[in-house]
Phi, psi and omega in degrees: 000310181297321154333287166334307162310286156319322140345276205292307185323315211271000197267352231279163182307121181287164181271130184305138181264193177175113183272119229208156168189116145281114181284129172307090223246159211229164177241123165256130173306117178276137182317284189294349128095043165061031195233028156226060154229136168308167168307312192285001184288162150304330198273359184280131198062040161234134206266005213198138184215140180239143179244174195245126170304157171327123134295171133338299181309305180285336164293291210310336182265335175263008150280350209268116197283317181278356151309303180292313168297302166312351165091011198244347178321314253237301201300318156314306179299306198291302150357302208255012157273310172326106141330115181073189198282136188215141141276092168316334179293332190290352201283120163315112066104264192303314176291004177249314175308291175345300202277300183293303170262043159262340197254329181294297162342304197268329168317299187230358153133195185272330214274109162265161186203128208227198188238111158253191211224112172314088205282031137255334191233002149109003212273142181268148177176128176312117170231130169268151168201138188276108234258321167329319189260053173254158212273114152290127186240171181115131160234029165292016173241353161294096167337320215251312176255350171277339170284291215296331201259016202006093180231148192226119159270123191283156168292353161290007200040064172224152203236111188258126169248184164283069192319152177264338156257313164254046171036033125348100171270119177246142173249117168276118159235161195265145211271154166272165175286336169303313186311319183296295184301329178279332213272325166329296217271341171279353146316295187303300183234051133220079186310320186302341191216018171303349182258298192301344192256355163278316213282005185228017145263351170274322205283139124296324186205165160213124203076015199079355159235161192254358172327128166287296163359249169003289210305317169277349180269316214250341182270333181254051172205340158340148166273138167331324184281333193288328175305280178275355154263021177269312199293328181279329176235005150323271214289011168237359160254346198291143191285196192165137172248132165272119170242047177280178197193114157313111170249136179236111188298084181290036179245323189226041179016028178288151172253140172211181169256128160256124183290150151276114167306107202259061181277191176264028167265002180270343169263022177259128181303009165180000000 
């Protein structure tokens, strides 16, 4: 009997497991502190957004040769990282930057290191970048030069200046990264109309109307001065992340700054 016992104890069933892993998640600071997204964006007025660290899954999506030819990997990646509901197309140019080297980062560490191409004499060459130093830029949050320049962030997230000749109040607004991309390829190919074809992809409104029709009639008639002082002092307000690095060409010793190109070749460890 006692036999018997000692039997049926030694027989009895281990307790079943279940193998489970909750993925980490990060809050990344936004460039833009939320204040050129409309009310109704999620992003609006929020300074800070969390994300989910890199998986397995998201390398299988920023690898995926028919994601990246359709050109949608990056968009896809953004999807599955985002804490809550987002249209990723809508994320501003430095907060989509932003986002991506807080998740390469926590992904695979700070140092990535790639290839450029020496633009005098073209020589390939390794370059590392500590990704830890990279600049938030942009002075629409300087006091001091948003006074000097009477520049206004609208409650609408649009950035209203002052023409300096004909005292135009111009509304400005800041590009998404799709909007940065469509508007690069439509530069390209139509060079013959590159000044007229910024000034009617920044302005929104001028005078308080939005009429397009009006807004392009009054932009391909600017006084010249006024006309460079919109090209001049956008691109010193868009909020914006710098990973640039003095590279010194050792085959011809040109020094130039090289940027990281924030493709999805930028989350491949090497």
């Amino acid at each position: 009997m006692r036999n018997n016992q000692r039997r049926s104890r030694a027989k009895a069933p281990a307790p079943s497991t279940k193998l489970s892993y909750e993925v980490p998640t990060e809050f990344v600071d936004l460039p833009s502190r939320g204040k050129f997204y409309t009310q109704e964006h999620p992003f609006h007025n929020k300074e800070s957004v969390e994300i989910r660290f890199m998986t397995a899954k998201d390398e299988d999506i920023l690898s995926s040769t028919s994601l990246i030819e359709q050109g949608v990997a990056i968009e896809r990646f953004l999807e599955n990282i985002i804490v809550g509901d987002i249209d990723v197309t809508s994320l501003l140019v430095g907060d989509q930057s932003a986002i991506m080297i807080a998740a390469r980062s926590s992904g695979y560490g700070p140092f990535y290191e790639t290839v450029v191409t020496c633009p005098n004499c073209q020589t390939e060459s390794e370059l590392m970048f500590d990704l830890s130093e990279k600049e938030i830029t942009g002075r629409c949050f300087d006091d001091q030069y948003v006074k000097d320049n009477n520049i206004q962030i609208t409650a609408d997230g649009l950035i209203k200046i002052t023409l300096p000749v004909t005292k135009f109040e111009v509304h400005l607004r800041m590009l998404t990264s799709v909007e940065q991309a469509d508007f690069s390829s439509d530069l390209m190919a139509n060079k013959d109309t590159i000044i007229t074809s910024t000034l009617n992809t920044l302005i929104e409104k001028i005078n308080g109307i939005d009429d397009r029709e009006q807004v392009e009639d009054v932009i391909s008639n600017l006084p010249a001065k006024d006309s460079r002082f919109v090209r001049v002092v956008y691109p010193k307000l868009v909020p914006n992340v710098s990973l640039a690095k003095e590279f010194t060409c050792g085959n011809c010793g040109t020094k130039s700054n090289m940027e990281v190109p924030l493709s999805a070749a930028f989350f491949w460890p090497k």
